[in-house]
N, C-alpha and C positions, 0 to 999 in steps of 0.2 A: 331652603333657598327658593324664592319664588321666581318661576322664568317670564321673559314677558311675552306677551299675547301672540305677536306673530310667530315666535320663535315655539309654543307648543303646538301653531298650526300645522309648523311643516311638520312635524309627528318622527322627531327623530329618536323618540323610545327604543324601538328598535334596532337602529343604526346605531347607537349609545351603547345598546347592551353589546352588538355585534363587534365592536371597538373594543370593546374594553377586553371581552373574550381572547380576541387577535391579542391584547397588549399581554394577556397573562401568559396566553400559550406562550409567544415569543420570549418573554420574561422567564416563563420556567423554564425553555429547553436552553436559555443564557447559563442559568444557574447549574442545569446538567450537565452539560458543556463543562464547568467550571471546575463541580466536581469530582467529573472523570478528569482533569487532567490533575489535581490536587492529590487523590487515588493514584494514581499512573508513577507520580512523583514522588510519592508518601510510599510506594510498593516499590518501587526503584533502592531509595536510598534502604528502608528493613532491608534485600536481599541482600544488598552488598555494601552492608556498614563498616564490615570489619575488612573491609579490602578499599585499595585505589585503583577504583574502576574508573576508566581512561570513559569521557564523554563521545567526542567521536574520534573512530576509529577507522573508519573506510572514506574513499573516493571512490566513485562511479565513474567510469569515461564515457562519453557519449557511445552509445549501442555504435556498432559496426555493422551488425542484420539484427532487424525487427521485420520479425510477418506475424500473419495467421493464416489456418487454413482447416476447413470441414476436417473432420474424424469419427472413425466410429469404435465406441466400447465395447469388445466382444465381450466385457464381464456384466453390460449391463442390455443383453437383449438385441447388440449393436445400437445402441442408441447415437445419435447424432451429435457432436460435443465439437466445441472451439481448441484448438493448438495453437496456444499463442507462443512464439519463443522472440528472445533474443539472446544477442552476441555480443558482451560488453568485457570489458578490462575493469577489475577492481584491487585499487592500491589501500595496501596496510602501512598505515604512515605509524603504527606506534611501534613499543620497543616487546610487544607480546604477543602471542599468535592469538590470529583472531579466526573462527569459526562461524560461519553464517550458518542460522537456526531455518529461517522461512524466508518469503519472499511473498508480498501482496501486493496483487494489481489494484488501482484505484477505482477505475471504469472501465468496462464490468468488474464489479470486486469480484477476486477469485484469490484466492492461497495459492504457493508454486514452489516450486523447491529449485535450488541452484546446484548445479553442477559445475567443479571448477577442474579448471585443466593445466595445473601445475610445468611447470619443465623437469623433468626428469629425465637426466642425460642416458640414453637406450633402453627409453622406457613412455610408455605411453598411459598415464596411467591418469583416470579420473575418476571424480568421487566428491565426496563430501568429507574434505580435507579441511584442515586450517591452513590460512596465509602464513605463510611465516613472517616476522616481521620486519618493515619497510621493504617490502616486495610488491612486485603485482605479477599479477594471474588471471590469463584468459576465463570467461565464464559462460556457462550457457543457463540462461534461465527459463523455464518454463512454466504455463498454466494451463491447467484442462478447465474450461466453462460449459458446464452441461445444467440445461440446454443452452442450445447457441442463443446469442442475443445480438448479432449483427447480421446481413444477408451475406453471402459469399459472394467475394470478390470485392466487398465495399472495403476501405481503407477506415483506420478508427485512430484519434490520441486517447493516449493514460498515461497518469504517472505510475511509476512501482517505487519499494520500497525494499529495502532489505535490510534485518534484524538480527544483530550479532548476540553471539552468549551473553555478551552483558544488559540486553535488553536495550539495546539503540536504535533507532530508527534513524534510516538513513535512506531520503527520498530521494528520487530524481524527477528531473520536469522531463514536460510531456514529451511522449516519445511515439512518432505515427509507428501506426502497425500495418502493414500493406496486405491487402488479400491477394492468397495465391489460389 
């Protein structure tokens, strides 16, 4: 194809190639994108083919306390690291006990574990328990971010997520964290 005359003066050989580059990147990380959730989905149903795994299983209530605040790892040199926690209510609305595996924060990503705080009549007892089911149960979740990636005292949003045994993801929107 032949261009016409003004149009090879501006000299956009370069900006062409530049273009087209942007269109692939973007194009392939669609397609990866695409694939991991095809993968996510295709690795879901193999685990639990031969079972009726319930899709969701939990409610989130809105946090009750969200902070963070400086700490230090006496295992790591005392290094300097973020304490994110919150205080939220999680309902099991199915007819089976449900077990939270992990817990991920979005921004800063960090992995965290939940601790839930059952009622237990003359008993105080917490852990990494199942919900029994159509229950709710107070919870404390936590993440250590080492190193810190916000200044102390600043306020931050992220969502979190929490991941039951059957591999569910179950998000919450964003939730401020206040610096203490």
């Amino acid at each position: 194809m032949e261009w016409p005359e003004w149009l090879n003066a501006l000299n956009l050989g370069r900006a062409w190639s530049a273009v087209k580059t942007v269109a692939a990147v973007v194009g392939f990380g669609t397609i990866i994108a695409a694939v991991r959730w095809a993968y996510k989905k295709l690795q879901h149903r193999l685990v639990f083919k031969h079972y009726n795994v319930p899709r969701k299983t939990l409610t989130i209530a809105p946090p009750t306390h969200s902070f963070w605040q400086m700490a230090t790892s006496p295992d790591r040199n005392n290094a300097q690291m973020m304490l994110v926690r919150l205080d939220c209510e999680i309902t099991n609305f199915t007819n089976e006990k449900i077990r939270i595996v992990v817990a991920y924060l979005k921004n800063p990503k960090a992995q965290g574990s939940v601790l839930l705080r059952p009622y237990v009549p003359g008993q105080d007892a917490h852990g990494n328990v199942c919900i029994t089911p159509r229950s709710t149960v107070p919870s404390t979740i936590t993440f250590m971010i080492e190193p810190p990636t916000k200044e102390e005292g600043t306020n931050f949003k992220s969502r979190f997520c929490l991941v039951d045994q059957f591999l569910n993801e179950h998000w919450h929107e964003k939730v401020e964290f206040k610096g203490v």
